[in-house]
Structure formats: C-alpha cells, structure tokens
C-alpha positions in Angstrom: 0.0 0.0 0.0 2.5 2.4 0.8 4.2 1.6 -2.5 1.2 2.1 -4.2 0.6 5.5 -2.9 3.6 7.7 -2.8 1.1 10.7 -2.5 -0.3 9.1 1.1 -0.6 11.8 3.5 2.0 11.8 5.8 0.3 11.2 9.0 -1.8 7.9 7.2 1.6 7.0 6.2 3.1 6.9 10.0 0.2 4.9 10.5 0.8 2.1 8.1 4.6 2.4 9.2 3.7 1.9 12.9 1.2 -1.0 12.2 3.7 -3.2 9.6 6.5 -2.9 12.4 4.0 -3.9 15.1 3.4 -7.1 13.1 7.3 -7.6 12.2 8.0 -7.8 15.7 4.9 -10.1 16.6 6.1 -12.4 13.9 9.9 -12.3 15.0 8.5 -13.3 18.6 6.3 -16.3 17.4 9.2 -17.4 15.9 11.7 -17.4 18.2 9.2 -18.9 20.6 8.1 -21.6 18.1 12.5 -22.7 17.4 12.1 -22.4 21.8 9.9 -24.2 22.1 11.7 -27.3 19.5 14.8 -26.9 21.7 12.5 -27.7 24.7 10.9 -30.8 23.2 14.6 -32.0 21.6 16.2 -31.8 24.9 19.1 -29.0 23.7 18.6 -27.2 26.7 20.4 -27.6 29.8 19.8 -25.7 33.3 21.8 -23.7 35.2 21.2 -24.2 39.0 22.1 -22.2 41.7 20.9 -21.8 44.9 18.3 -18.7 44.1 15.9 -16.6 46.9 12.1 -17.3 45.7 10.6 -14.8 47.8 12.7 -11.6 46.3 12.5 -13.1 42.5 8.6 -12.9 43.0 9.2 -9.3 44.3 11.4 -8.5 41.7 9.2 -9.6 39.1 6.0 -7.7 40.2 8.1 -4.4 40.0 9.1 -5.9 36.4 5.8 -6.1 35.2 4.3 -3.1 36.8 3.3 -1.4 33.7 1.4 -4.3 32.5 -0.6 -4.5 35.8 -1.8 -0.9 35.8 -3.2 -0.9 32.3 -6.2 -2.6 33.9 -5.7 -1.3 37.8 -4.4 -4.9 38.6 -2.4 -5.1 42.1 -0.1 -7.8 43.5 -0.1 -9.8 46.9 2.5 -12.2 47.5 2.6 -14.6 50.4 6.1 -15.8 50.7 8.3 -16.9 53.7 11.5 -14.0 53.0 13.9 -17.3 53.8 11.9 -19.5 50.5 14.7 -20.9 48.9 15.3 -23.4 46.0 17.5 -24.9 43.5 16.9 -23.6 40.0 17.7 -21.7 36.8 16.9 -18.5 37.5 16.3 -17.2 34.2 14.6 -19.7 33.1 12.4 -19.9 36.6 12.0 -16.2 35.9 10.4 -17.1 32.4 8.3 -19.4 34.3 6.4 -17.1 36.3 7.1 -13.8 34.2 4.5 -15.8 32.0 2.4 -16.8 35.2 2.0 -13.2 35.9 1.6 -11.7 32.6 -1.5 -14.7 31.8 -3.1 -13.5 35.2 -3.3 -9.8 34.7 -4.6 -10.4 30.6 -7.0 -12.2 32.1 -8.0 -10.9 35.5 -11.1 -8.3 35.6 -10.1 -4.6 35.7 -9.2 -3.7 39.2 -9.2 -7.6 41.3 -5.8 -8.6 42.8 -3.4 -11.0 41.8 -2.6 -13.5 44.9 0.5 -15.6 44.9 1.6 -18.0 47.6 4.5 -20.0 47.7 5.8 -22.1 50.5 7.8 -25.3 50.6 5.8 -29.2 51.5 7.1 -32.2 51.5 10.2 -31.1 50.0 9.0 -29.4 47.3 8.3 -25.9 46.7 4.5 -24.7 45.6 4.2 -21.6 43.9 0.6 -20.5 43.0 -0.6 -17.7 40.7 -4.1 -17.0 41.2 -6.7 -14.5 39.8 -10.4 -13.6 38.8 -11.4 -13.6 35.8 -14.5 -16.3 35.3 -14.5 -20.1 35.2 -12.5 -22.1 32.5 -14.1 -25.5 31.8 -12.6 -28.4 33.1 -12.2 -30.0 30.1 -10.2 -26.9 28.3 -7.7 -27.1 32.0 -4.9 -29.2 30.8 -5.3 -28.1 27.1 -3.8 -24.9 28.5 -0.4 -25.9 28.0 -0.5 -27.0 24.3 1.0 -25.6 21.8 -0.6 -22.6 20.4 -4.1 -23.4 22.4 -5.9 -19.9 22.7 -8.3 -20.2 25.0 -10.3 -17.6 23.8 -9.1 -16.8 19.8 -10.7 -13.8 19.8 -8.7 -12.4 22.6 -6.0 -12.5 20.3 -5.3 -8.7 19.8 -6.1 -8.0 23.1 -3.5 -9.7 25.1 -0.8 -10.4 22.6 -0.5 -13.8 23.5 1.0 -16.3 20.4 0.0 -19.3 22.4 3.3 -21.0 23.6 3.9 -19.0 26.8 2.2 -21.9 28.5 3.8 -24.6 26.5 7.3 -23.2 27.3 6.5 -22.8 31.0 5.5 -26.7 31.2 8.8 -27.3 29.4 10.9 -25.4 31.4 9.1 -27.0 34.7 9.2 -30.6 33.7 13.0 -29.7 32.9 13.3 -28.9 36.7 11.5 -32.4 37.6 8.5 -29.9 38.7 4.8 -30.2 37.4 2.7 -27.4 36.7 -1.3 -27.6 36.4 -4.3 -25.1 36.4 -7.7 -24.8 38.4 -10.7 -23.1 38.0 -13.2 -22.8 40.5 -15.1 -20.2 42.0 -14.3 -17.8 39.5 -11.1 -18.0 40.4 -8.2 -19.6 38.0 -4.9 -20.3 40.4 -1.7 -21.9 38.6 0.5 -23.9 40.3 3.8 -24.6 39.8 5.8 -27.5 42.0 9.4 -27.6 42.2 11.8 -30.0 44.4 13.4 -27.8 46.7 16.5 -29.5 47.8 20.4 -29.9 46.8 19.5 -33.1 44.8 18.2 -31.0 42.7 21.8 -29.8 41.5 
C-alpha cells in the first residue's frame, strides 16, 4: 500500500509504518518462541542451577511487570516466607512465572488482585498464581499448556498472546522435575507450579 501510494498523507503513512513494524516484531517473537519451544521438546537445553531466593524473585518480578498491571488497575499480593529458597535456573524460573504473571493480569477483571503463595511441603516448593477472571471448563484445564491453544481466539489482539507462553513454562518445569497444572473454580483460576526444593536437585 505504501508503495502504491507515494502521494499518502503523511500522517496515514506513519500509521501504516507503525502497524507493519508492530506485526514484524509479533512475527519475530512467534518465531523465536516456536524454534524455543523445538529446543524444549529435543532436549538441547540444559539448566543452570544455583541456589536462588524465591521470595525476592517474585518481588522482583511484580516491579518488572508493573506497567502491564496498571493498564487494567491490577495489584499484587504475594505470600512468601523472605527465607523460601530453591535450587533452580533463574532465568529460566524467571520465564516461568514472568509468563504466570503476565497470563493472570490479561486475564483478571479490571481492578481484582493477583494473589501468589509460595511455601515449601514435602520437600518441594508450591508456587501459585491465582486471579479472577471467570470459570474455565474443566475439560479446556490441561489443554492450556498445548502448543498454540488460545483459549479464547478472539482475545487474540487483546492480550498479545502467540499461544506458547504456557507450553514453554510446562517445558521449562518438567526440565526442573517440577509439574505445573491449572484450576478453576469459583471464579477464580490459580496456577500452580511444584518444584523439588533441595540440593538433589543440583
């Protein structure tokens, strides 16, 4: 179009400018999430453990993603013993519950709080993500962490999602010897991640 129309007004042209490089850079992250996301399933990525403080990563993180929660008036709680420690890849457990996060406040209704708990059981470490936004079916639950599942298509715009952010997260949790699952009930959807917490996890 903007070939076609070397007379465009300036200010339609900007437009068109602003709305191809938009879509550039949506493409250039589907794609680097889609060759990710083949890593994940091949096995060609390894971890990089180290002894990492849960409690200030979640901290950390909320201030991260700050803008994105006051788009729609969204605000944090965590509930985290300041001593929750694990064994992890930080980055990678940073990717984990960036994406947590991020899901919860595209989803949330404008104005509700985002809870998180975390605290260690039986060895393990729970780490929970929960929000309000409505009930998802029980059968659409584990569906959530497939490859490019939307679970609402025409959300699409809205929250910028290209459907593997879940599908990475399992990946990168299953990598750890974790397991990750979602619930809906209440009107309430909480995610939990699980995570062995001690040295053998080295």
């Amino acid at each position: 179009l903007l070939e076609e129309a070397p007379d465009m007004p300036e200010e339609q042209r900007e437009k068109y400018l602003r709305i191809t490089l938009e879509k550039a850079y949506r493409l250039e992250g589907m794609v680097r999430e889609f060759f990710e996301i083949t890593r994940y399933n091949s096995r060609q990525i390894t971890l990089a453990k180290e002894p990492l403080n849960l409690c200030f990563m979640l901290v950390q993180l909320v201030d991260e993603l700050s803008p994105v929660l006051s788009r729609r008036g969204n605000t944090v709680e965590i509930e985290a013993d300041e001593g929750l420690t694990l064994c992890a890849d930080a980055d990678k457990l940073a990717r984990v519950f960036g994406n947590l996060l991020k899901n919860a406040a595209a989803y949330s209704e404008p104005g509700t709080e985002i809870r998180i708990f975390a605290q260690q059981r039986e060895g393990k470490v729970a780490v929970s993500f929960q929000n309000r936004g409505g009930e998802i079916p029980a059968e659409k639950l584990a569906a959530l962490f497939d490859k490019f599942y939307r679970l609402d298509g025409a959300r699409l715009s809205d929250t910028g999602g290209t459907g593997l952010g879940l599908a990475i997260a399992k990946e990168i949790v299953l990598l750890h010897g974790g397991d990750i699952r979602a619930q809906s009930e209440g009107g309430a959807v909480t995610f939990t991640v699980e995570l062995p917490a001690g040295e053998e996890t080295l």
